[in-house]
C-alpha positions as CSV (number, residue, x, y, z in Angstrom):
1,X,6.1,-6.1,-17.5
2,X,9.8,-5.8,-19.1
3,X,8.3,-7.3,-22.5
4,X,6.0,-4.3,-22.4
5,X,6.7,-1.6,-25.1
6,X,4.3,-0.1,-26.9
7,X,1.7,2.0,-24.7
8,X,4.3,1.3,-21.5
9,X,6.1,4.6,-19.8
10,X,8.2,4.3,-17.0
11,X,8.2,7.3,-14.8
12,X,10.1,8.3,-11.8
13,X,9.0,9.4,-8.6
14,X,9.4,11.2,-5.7
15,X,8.1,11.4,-2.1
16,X,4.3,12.6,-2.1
17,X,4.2,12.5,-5.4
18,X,0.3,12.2,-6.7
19,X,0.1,9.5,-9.7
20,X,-3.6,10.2,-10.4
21,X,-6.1,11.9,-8.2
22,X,-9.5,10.7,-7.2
23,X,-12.4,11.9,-9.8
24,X,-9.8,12.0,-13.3
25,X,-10.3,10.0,-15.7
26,X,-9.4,6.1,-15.4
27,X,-7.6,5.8,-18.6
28,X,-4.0,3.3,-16.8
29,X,-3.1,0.6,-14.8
30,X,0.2,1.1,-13.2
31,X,2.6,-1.7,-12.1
32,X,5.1,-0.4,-9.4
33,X,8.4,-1.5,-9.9
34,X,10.0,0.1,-6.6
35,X,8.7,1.8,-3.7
36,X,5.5,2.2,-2.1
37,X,2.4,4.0,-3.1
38,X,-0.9,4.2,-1.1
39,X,-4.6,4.6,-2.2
40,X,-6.1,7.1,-0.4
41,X,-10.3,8.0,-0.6
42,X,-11.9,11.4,0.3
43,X,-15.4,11.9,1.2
44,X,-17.6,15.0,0.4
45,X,-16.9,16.6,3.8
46,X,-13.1,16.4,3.3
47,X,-12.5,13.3,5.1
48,X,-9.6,11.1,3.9
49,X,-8.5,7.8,4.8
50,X,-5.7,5.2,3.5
51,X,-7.7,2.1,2.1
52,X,-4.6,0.3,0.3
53,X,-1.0,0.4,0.2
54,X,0.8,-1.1,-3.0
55,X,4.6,-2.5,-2.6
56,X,7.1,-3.5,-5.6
57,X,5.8,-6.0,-7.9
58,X,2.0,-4.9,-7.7
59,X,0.0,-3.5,-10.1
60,X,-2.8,-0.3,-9.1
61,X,-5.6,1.0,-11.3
62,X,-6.5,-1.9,-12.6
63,X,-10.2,-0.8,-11.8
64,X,-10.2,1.0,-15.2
65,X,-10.6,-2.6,-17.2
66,X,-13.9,-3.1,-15.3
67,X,-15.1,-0.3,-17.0
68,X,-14.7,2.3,-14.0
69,X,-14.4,5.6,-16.1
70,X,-13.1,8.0,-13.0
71,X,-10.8,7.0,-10.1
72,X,-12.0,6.6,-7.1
73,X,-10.0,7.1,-4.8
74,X,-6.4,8.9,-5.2
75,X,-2.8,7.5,-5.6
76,X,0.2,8.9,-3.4
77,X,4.1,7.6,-3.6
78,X,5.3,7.2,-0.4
79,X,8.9,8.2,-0.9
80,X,10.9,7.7,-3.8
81,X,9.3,5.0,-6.7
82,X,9.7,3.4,-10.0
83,X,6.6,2.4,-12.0
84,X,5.5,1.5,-15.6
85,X,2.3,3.3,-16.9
86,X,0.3,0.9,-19.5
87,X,-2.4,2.1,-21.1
88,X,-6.0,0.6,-20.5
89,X,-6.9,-0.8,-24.5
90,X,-2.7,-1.8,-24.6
91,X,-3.3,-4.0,-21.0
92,X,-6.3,-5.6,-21.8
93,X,-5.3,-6.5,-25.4
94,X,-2.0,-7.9,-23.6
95,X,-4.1,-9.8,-21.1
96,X,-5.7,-11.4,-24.0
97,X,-2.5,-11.7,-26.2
98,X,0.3,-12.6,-23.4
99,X,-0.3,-16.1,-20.9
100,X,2.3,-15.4,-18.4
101,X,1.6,-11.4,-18.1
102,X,-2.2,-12.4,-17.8
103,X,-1.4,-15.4,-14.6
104,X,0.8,-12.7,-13.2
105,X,-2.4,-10.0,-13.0
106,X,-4.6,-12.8,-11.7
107,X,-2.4,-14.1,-9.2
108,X,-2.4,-10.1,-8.2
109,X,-6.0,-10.0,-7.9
110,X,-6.3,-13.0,-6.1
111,X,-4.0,-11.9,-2.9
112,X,-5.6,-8.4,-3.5
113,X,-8.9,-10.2,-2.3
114,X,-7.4,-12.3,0.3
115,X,-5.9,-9.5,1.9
116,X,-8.8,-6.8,1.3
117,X,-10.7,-9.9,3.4
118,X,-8.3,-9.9,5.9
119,X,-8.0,-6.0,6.2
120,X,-12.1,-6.7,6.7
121,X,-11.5,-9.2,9.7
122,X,-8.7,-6.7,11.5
123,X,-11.0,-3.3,10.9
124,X,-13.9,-5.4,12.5
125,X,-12.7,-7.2,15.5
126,X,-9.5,-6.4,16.5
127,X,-8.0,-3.2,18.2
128,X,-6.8,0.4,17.2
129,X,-3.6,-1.1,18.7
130,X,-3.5,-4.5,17.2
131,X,-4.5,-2.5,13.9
132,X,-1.6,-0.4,14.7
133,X,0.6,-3.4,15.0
134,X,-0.4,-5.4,11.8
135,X,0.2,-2.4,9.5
136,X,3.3,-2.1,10.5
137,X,4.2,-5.0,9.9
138,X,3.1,-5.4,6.4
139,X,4.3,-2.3,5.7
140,X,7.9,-3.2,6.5
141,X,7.6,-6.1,4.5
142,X,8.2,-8.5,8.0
143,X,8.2,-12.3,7.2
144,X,8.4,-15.4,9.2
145,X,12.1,-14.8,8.8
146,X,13.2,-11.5,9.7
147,X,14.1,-10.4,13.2
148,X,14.6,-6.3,11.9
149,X,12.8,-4.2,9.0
150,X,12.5,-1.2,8.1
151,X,9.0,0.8,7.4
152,X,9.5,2.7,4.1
153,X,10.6,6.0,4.2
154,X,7.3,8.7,4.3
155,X,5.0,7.1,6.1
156,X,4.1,9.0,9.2
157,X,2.0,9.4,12.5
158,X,-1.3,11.3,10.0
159,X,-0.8,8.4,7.4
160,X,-0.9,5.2,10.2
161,X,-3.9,7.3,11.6
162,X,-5.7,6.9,8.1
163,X,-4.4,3.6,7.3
164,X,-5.6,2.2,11.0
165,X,-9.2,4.5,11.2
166,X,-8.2,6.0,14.7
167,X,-6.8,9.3,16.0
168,X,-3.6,11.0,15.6
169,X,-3.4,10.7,19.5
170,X,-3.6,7.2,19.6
171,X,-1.4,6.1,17.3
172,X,1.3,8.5,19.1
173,X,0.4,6.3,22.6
174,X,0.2,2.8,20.9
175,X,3.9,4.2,19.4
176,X,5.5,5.7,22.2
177,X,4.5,2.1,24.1
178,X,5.7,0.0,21.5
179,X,9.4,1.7,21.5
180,X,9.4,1.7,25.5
181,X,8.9,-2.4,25.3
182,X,11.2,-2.4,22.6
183,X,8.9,-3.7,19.5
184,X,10.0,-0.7,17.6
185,X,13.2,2.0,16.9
186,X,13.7,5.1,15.1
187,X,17.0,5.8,13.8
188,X,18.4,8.4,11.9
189,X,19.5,6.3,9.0
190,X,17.1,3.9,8.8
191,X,13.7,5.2,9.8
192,X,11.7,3.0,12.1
193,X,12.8,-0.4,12.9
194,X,10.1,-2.7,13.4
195,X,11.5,-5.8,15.4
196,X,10.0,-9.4,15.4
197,X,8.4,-8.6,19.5
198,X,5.7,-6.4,17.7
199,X,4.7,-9.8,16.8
200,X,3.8,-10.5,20.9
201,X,0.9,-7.7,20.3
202,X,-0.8,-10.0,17.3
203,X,-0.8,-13.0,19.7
204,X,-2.5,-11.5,22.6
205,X,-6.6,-12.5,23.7
């Protein structure tokens, strides 16, 4: 996205910051360059629930090139971010116009499905606590390397609860048990430490 001029703004910003709000006008796509940002949806009786959470390197929005005119669903920074603004006629000409910026969106969209499938799979046979577990875990970035990361700065007990579909309560008791057998930490510096045992819980029958 660095060859990207015309049409392109960067903006900066901060913690619970809304990009664009479900029912406005779908006239972007947005490519996050750091930080997190989650999609959040709200039904008519003021329900709300996490559906997708976008890292660094991702683009969001994208649904405006399909011709969706409004947004459904609303986009929330989760602490501090970078992204780059590119307006809908500018991307799709550029899709059309530039080979390696248009591989780089498809190879987006293609782990976008695999994981929206696997999100499927976990929502429909797994539990709140195994849920609990795997979101973690993607949201601190944990590969089959790491032994210690860190969950990004923002996310709370209300947003797991969304992200997961359970309670409030729940995701307290599935936390509190998880730092007693030593899965997870919170520190003061670094926000909660997910360690590589909260792997044991994806493993189990």
């Amino acid at each position: 996205m660095a060859g990207v001029t015309k049409g392109r703004t960067v903006v900066e910003c901060g913690g619970d910051h809304t990009i664009y709000r479900q029912g406005e006008s779908a006239d972007a796509v947005y490519f996050l360059l750091k930080g997190k940002v989650w999609l959040a949806v709200s039904s008519h009786d003021g329900k709300e629930a996490i559906v997708a959470t976008f890292g660094p390197g991702e683009f969001f929005g994208e649904g405006c090139l399909a011709e969706q005119t409004v947004r459904t669903g609303s986009a929330v920074s989760a602490g501090k971010c970078t992204l780059a603004r590119v307006e809908k006629l500018v991307m799709a000409r550029l899709l059309n116009e530039e080979q390696g910026l248009s591989e780089m969106f498809i190879a987006h969209l293609l782990a976008r499905i695999v994981r929206s499938e696997a999100d499927l799979v976990d929502q429909i046979f797994n539990s709140s606590e195994k849920r609990l577990a795997r979101m973690l875990l993607l949201l601190s970035h944990f590969g089959k390397d790491s032994s210690t990361e860190t969950v990004v700065d923002g996310v709370n007990q209300e947003h797991l609860a969304q992200m997961v579909g359970t309670t409030r309560s729940r995701i307290n008791f599935f936390m509190n048990k998880f730092r007693k057998l030593g899965y997870i930490d919170y520190t003061s510096d670094a926000g909660l430490a997910v360690h590589r045992g909260l792997l044991r819980v994806l493993k189990r029958d």
